[in-house]
C-alpha positions in Angstrom: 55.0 93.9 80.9 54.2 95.5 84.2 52.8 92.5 85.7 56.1 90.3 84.3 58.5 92.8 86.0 56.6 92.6 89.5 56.4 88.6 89.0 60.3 89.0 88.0 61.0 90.7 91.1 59.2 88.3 93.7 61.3 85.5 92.2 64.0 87.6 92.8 63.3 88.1 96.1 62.6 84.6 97.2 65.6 82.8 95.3 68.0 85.5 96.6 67.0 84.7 100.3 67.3 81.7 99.2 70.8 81.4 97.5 72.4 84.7 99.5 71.7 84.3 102.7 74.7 83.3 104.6 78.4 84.6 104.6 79.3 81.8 102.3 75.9 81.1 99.5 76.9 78.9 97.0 76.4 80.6 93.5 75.1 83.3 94.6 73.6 85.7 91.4 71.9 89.3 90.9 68.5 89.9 89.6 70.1 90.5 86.3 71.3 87.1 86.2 67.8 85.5 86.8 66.4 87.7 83.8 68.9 86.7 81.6 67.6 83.3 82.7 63.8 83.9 82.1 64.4 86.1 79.2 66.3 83.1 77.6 63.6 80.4 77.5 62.1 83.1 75.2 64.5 83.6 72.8 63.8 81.5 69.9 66.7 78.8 68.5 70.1 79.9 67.6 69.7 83.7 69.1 72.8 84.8 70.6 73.2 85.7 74.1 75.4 88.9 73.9 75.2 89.0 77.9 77.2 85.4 78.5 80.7 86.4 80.1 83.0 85.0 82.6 81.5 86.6 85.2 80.0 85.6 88.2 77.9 89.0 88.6 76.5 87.9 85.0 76.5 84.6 84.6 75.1 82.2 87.3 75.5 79.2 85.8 78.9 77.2 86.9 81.0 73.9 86.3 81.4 72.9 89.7 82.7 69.8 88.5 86.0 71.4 86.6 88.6 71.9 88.1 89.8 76.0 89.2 92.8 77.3 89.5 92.9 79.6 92.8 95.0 82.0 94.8 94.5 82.3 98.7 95.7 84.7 101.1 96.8 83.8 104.4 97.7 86.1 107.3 98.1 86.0 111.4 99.5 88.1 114.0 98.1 86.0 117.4 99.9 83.1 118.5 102.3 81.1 117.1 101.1 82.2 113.3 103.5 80.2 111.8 102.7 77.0 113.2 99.2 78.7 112.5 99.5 78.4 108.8 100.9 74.6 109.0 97.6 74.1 110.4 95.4 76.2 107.6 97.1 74.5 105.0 96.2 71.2 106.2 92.6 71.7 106.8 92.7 73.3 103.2 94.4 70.0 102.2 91.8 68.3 103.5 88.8 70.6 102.7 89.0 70.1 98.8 91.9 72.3 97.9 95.1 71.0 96.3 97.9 73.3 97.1 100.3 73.5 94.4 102.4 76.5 94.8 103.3 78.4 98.4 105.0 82.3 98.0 107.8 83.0 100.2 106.6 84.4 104.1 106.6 87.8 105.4 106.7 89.6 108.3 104.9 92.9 107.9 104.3 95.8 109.7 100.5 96.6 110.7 98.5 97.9 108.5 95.1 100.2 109.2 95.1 99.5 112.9 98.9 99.9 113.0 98.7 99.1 117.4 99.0 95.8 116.8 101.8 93.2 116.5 103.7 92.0 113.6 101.9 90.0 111.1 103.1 87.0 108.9 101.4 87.0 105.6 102.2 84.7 102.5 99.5 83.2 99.8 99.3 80.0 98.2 98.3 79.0 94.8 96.1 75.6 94.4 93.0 74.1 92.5 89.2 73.2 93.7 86.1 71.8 92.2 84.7 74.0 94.8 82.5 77.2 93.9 83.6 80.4 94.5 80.6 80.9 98.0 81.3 76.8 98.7 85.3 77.7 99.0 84.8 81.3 100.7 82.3 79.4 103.5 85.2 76.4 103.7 87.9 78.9 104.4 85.4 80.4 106.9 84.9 77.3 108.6 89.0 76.8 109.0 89.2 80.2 110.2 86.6 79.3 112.7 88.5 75.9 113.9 91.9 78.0 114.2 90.5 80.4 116.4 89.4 83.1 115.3 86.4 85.2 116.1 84.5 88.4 115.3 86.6 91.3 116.5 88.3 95.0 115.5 88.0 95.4 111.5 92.1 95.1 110.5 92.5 93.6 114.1 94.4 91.3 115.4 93.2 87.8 114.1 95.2 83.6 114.9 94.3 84.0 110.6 93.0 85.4 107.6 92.4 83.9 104.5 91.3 85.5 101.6 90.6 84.6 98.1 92.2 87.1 95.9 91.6 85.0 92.9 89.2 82.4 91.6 89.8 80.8 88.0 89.7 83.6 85.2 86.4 85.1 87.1 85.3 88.3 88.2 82.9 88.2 91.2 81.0 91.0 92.6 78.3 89.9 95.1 77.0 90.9 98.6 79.6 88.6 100.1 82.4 88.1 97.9 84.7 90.5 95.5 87.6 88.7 93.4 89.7 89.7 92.8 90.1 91.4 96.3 89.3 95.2 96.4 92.1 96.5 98.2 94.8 94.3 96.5 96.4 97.1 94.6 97.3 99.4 98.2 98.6 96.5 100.1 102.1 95.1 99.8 101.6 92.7 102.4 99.2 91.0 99.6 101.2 91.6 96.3 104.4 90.7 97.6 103.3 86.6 98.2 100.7 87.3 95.1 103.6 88.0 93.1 105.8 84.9 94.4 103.0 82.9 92.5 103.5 83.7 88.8 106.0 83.6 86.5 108.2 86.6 84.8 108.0 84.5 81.1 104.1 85.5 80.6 103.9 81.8 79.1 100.8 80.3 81.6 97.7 81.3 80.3 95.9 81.5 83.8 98.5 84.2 84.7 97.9 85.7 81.6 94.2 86.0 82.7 95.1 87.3 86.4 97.2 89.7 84.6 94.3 90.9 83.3 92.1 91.1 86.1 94.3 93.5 87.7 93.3 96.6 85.7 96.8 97.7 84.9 98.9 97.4 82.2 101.4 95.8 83.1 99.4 93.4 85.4 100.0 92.6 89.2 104.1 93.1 88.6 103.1 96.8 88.0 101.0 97.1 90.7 103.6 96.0 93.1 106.1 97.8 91.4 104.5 101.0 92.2 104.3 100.0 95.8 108.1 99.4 95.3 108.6 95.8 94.8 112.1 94.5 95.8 113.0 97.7 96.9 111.0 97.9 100.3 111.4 94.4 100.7 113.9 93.9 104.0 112.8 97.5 105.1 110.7 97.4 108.6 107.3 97.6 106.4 108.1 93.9 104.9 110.5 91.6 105.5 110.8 88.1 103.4 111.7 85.4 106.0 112.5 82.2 106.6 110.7 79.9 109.2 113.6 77.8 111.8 111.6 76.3 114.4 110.0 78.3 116.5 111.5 81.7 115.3 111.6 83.4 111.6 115.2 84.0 110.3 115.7 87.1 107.8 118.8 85.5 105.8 119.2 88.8 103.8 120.5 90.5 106.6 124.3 88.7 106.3 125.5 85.6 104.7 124.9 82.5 107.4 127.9 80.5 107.5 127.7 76.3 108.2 130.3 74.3 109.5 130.8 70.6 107.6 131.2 67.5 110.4 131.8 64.4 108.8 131.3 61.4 110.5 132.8 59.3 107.4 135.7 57.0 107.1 136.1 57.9 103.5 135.0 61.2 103.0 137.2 63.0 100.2 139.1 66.0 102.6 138.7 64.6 106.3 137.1 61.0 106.2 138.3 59.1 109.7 139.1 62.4 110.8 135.7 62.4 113.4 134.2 59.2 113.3 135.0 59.2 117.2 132.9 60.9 119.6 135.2 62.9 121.5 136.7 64.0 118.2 133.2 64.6 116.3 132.4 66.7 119.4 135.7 68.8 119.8 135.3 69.5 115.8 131.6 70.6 116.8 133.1 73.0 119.6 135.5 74.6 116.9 133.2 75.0 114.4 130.7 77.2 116.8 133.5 79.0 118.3 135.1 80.3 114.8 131.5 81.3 114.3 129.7 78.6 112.2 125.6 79.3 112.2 124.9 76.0 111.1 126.1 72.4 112.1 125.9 69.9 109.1 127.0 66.0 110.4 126.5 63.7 107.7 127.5 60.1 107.9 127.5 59.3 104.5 130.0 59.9 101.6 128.7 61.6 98.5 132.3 61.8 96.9 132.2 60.8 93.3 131.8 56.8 93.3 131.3 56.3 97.0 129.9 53.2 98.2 126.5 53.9 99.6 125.3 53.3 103.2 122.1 51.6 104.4 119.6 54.0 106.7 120.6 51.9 109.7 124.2 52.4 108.9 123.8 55.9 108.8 122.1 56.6 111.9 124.2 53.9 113.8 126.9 56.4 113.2 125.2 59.7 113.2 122.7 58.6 117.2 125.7 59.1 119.4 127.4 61.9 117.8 124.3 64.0 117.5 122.7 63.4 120.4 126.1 64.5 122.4 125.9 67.6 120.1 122.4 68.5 121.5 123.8 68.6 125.1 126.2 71.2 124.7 125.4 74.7 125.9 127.0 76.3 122.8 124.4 75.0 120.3 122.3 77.7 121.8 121.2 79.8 118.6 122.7 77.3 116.4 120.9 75.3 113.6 121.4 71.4 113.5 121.5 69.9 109.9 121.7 67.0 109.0 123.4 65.3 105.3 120.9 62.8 104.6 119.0 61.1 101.2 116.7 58.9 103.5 113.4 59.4 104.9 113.9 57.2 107.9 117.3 59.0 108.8 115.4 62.2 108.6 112.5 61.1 110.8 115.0 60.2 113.7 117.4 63.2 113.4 114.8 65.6 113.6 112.6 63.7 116.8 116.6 64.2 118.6 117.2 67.8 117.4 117.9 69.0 113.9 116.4 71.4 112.5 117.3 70.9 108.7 117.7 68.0 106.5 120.7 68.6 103.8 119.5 66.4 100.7 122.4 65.8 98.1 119.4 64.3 95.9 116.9 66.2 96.3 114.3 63.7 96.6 115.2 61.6 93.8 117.0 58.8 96.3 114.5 58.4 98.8 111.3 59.6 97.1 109.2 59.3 100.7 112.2 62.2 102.1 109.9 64.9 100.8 106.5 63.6 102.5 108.2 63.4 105.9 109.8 66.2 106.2 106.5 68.8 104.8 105.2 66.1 108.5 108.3 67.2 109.9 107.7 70.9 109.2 111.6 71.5 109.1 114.0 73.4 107.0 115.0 70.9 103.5 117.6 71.5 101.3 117.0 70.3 97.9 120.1 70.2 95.9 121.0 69.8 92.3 122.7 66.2 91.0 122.2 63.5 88.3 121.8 60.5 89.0 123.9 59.0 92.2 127.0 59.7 93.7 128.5 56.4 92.0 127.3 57.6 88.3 126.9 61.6 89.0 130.0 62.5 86.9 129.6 59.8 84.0 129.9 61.6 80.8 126.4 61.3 80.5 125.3 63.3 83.4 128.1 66.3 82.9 126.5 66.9 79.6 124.8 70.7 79.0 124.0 72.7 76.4 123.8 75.9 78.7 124.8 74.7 82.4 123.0 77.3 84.2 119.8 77.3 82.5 119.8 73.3 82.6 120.6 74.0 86.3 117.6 75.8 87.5 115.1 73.7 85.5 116.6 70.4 87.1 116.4 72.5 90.8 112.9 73.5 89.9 111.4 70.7 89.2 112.5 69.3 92.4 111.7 72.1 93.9 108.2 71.4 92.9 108.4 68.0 93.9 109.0 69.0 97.2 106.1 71.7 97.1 103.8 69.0 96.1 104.9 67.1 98.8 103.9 69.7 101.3 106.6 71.3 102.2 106.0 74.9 101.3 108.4 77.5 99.8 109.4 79.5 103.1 110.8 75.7 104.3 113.1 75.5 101.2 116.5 76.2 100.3 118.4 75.8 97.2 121.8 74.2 96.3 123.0 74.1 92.6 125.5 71.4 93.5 128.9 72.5 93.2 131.1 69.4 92.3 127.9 67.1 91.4 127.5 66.0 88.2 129.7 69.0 86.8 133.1 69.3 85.3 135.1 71.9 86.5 134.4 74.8 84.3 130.6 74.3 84.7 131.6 74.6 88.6 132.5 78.0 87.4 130.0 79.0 85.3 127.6 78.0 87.9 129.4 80.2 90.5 129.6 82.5 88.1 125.5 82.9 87.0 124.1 82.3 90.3 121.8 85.4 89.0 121.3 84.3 85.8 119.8 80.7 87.4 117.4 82.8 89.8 116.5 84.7 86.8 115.8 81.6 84.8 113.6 80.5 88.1 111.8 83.4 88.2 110.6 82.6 84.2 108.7 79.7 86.1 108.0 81.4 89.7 109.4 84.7 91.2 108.8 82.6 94.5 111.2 80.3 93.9 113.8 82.9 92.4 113.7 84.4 96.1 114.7 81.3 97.8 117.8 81.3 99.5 120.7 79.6 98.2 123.2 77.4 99.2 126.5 76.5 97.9 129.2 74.3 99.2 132.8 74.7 96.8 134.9 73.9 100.5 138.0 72.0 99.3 136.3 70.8 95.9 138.6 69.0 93.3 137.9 71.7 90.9 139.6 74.3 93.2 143.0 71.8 93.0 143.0 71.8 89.3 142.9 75.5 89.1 145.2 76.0 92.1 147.5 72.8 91.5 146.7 71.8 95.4 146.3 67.8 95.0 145.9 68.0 99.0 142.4 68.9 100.0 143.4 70.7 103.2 145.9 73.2 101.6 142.7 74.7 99.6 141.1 76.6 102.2 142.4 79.9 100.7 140.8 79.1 97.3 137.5 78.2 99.1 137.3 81.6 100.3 137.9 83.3 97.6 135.0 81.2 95.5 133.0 81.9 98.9 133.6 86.0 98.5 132.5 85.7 95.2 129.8 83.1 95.4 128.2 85.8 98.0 128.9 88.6 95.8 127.1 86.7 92.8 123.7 86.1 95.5 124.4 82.9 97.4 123.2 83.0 100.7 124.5 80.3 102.7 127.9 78.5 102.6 129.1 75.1 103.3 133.0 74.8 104.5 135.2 72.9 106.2 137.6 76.1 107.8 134.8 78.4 109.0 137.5 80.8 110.8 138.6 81.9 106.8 135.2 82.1 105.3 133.4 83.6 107.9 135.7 86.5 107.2 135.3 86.2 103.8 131.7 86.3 104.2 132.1 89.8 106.3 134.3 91.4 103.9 131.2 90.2 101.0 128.5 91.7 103.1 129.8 94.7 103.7 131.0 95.0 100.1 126.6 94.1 99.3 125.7 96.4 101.5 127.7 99.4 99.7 126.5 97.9 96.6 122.7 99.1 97.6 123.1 102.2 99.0 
């Protein structure tokens, strides 16, 4: 027995240097895995091995060909971290991991080494066929190509990425601990963590993270007792949005975005702009009444509205916009554009904008989504059956429960758009207020703006965070309530949908009269921020 145990610990010895010796070994294993190994080509046929568990400090043997669900960390305070993170999640596109879900971004306060600048953190949820040492040494390597070298432990670092969790597995070896040890203290790593599961407990996988965490109540607990939503927007952590080259906090007030149509037909001002000098005077009014954002579209989404060519659209959109782009008061100002088609994206963005507004959410244009994750801008995705020639058939205004019905629909284009590339910090949310709705689902829609990020949150607590849009200026449903049959003489109704649209959690509104619901959107702001005191 003597003589087996010292023979047991040479092999040991040399397959360890063997398998461990680098930052990233490939299935690496302890001596008690290689003498469950030996001792098991001596058990005779049908013993049981009580010692076979998911876990990689047991059980050395893997699947590398399956398929595992993953969570990775990223984080950067050097540079420009967010363009940083475009980059990492390309070379982890292209390193054998499939990203599938992003978490909102943060900006976070130092932690440890707290002389430091601001960091950006956020995670991402994806699938290898990589092993646990294989991905760790590939996510390694991408650090190395971003940058970053061997410096101050919790130092500044161009990125950081960290796998906090690997399939249902719990690893403990000389170079690798999942899931991470130090989750449970850091908010800057439960807060994206979190983004990545669901509230309904319905995914088995989460189930099995749940788990892992060692609390009862799973990772929601453990960010709980950090604080959870209540320290987010404080100066430790701060959700954010990315807009070019700067991050936008839109919890701070409600931004406000001016509508320029460039339409002959248009429902409340078509022919109205379709001029330069006009389109640009409108501009001018808009930024001066205090708009944040420019939308110009140059096609007509009202019900039943012929629909324009790509080279139609931009033949009228070119001039106006690129006249827009010249004037000193755009300064601080986002550029949007209305548009359904990929090639009308491409070219709006390479002369300026900043955000494409998509009344289909993909579903038009199907290659939209793949050039703007290229484009790396801001994309609304909005919520609408069908076209805007068959959106209000009876068909398509038919729900069992309108807001439910309406987050699933957003969701899964939502997640069409995630797939795409274009991750969740990019994204923003409209639940399509006159699109494929009557007018008392309008309201109910205003109305449960919670209840549809609740019923997103069942799915992903990241996409529940999202910010959201909504655009009632002028709507038809606002004359029927009002009896205003001129689209002009309801401004006063938009505001007071806007007051309470903010008040119910949207975060961003689309008008025609900025002057009015700008105010409306101060008076709401302040009334939210007596609400959370």
């Amino acid at each position: 027995m003597l003589r087996a145990k010292d023979t047991f610990r040479k092999m040991y010895s040399a397959a360890k240097g063997y398998y461990c010796g680098g930052l990233a070994s490939p299935n690496a294993f302890s001596a008690l895995d290689l003498w469950h190994s030996l001792s098991s080509l001596r058990k005779p046929p049908g013993h049981a091995n009580l010692f076979r568990v998911c876990s990689y400090t047991q059980c050395a043997l893997t699947n590398d060909s399956a398929d595992q669900e993953v969570v990775i960390a990223l984080g950067s305070n050097v540079g420009d971290r967010v363009s940083t993170f475009d980059r990492a999640l390309r070379l982890m596109r292209s390193s054998g991991i499939k990203v599938t879900r992003h978490a909102c971004l943060y900006e976070t306060a130092p932690a440890y080494v707290t002389d430091q600048p601001r960091f950006l953190n956020s995670a991402v949820r994806g699938t290898t066929k990589l092993g646990p040492h294989e991905l760790l040494r590939k996510l390694k390597e991408i650090e190395k190509d971003i940058g970053r070298t061997a410096g101050v432990r919790y130092g500044p670092r161009p990125i950081d990425l960290d796998i906090l969790l690997y399939g249902d597995s719990r690893i403990k070896t000389e170079s690798l601990i999942v899931p991470h040890e130090r989750i449970h203290e850091r908010p800057f790593v439960l807060a994206p963590l979190v983004d990545l599961l669901g509230s309904s407990a319905e995914d088995g996988m989460e189930k099995s993270w749940h788990s892992l965490s060692k609390c009862s109540g799973g990772f929601f607990d453990l960010w709980n007792k950090l604080g959870g939503e209540s320290v987010v927007g404080t100066e430790g952590i701060k959700r954010v949005m990315s807009v070019g080259n700067t991050l936008l906090d839109w919890r701070q007030r409600t931004l406000v975005m001016g509508v320029l149509n460039l339409t002959p037909d248009s429902f409340s001002d078509g022919g109205k702009f379709q001029e330069v000098e006009a389109a640009i005077s409108q501009a001018m009014l808009l930024i001066s009444e205090g708009a944040d954002i420019i939308d110009i579209g140059a096609q007509s989404t009202r019900p039943f509205a012929r629909r324009l060519s790509a080279e139609e659209e931009l033949e009228r959109l070119v001039p106006v916009l690129d006249a827009i782009m010249k004037l000193p008061e755009m300064e601080g100002k986002l550029l949007s554009v209305d548009t359904f088609y990929a090639q009308v994206a491409a070219e709006t963005v390479k002369r300026g904008a900043t955000m494409i507004n998509d009344v289909s959410g993909g579903q038009l244009d199907p290659s939209i989504l793949q050039v703007v994750a290229e484009l790396g801008v801001l994309y609304v995705t909005m919520h609408m059956r069908g076209d805007p020639s068959t959106m209000q058939n009876e068909q398509n205004l038919q729900y069992d429960d309108v807001c439910k019905e309406v987050a699933s629909e957003l969701y899964a284009r939502l997640r069409a758009a995630e797939l795409s590339g274009i991750p969740l910090w990019r994204v923003i949310l409209d639940p399509g207020i006159g699109f494929s709705k009557k007018s008392t689902q309008n309201i109910e829609v205003i109305a449960g703006l919670e209840s549809i990020r609740e019923e997103m949150g069942k799915m992903s607590l990241g996409a529940s965070h999202v910010p959201i849009l909504l655009g009632p200026s002028r709507k038809s449903f606002l004359g029927e309530i009002c009896s205003r049959a001129d689209p002009v003489e309801r401004d006063a109704a938009t505001a007071s949908t806007v007051t309470i649209a903010i008040l119910n959690g949207a975060n961003i509104v689309r008008v025609h009269n900025v002057r009015y619901n700008v105010d409306a959107a101060k008076v709401s702001d302040a009334l939210l921020k007596y609400r959370r005191k």
